[in-house]
Structures are given as C-alpha cells and as structure tokens.
Steps between C-alpha positions, in 0.01 A plus 500: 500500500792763586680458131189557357449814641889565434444456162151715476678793725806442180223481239348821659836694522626360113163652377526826675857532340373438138219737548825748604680393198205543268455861635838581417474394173168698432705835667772403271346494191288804564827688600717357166165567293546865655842576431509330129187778413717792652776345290288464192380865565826689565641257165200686291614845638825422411433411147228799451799724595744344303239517139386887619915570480506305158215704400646804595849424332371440175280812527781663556714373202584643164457112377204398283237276637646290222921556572342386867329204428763363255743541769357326790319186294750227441609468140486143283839364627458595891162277463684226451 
C-alpha cells in the first residue's frame, strides 16, 4: 500500500513538472514569435530606407533611366 502511494505522490509531482515544462514552451514561443515580428519589422524599415536612398540617387543623377537600368541588370555572360 505505501509504494503505491509513492508512486501516485511521483506520478502527481512528474505531472505537475510537465504542466511547468509545457508552460515554458507556450511563453517561449510567444516570446520568439515576438522578437522574429520586431525583427521582420525593423528588416522592412531597413529595406524601405535603403530603396527611398536608391530612389533618391537616381533622381539625383545626370544618367538616363535607360544608362541606369543597363547598368545595374546583369548582361548575357554574367547570367551564366
């Protein structure tokens, strides 16, 4: 009779810690899901900044929309 209450007090304690465990993992994800948006979101900032500079460089040029274009798209032999 006393090792099967041992083992129901162990069952008891074994299920509280998985319930602990499984917490943590919700906070976890909810915390990772969190800081990958904030990455995402500063990453978009980034790259709005970087085309609005773009933008503003070619604006700024004495190059043709054409001289431009030629220049930055990869010719026949850099394709591969």
């Amino acid at each position: 009779r006393m090792r099967n209450m041992a083992r129901t007090v162990g069952m008891d304690a074994l299920e509280q810690k998985i319930e602990k465990a499984q917490l943590d993992v919700v906070k976890a994800k909810a915390k990772y899901d969190a800081a990958l948006a904030t990455l995402k979101d500063l990453m978009d900032k980034r790259d709005g900044l970087k085309r609005d500079e773009l933008i503003a460089a070619i604006m700024k040029s004495d190059k043709s929309y054409d001289q431009i274009l030629q220049f930055i798209q990869p010719t026949d032999q850099e394709k591969g």
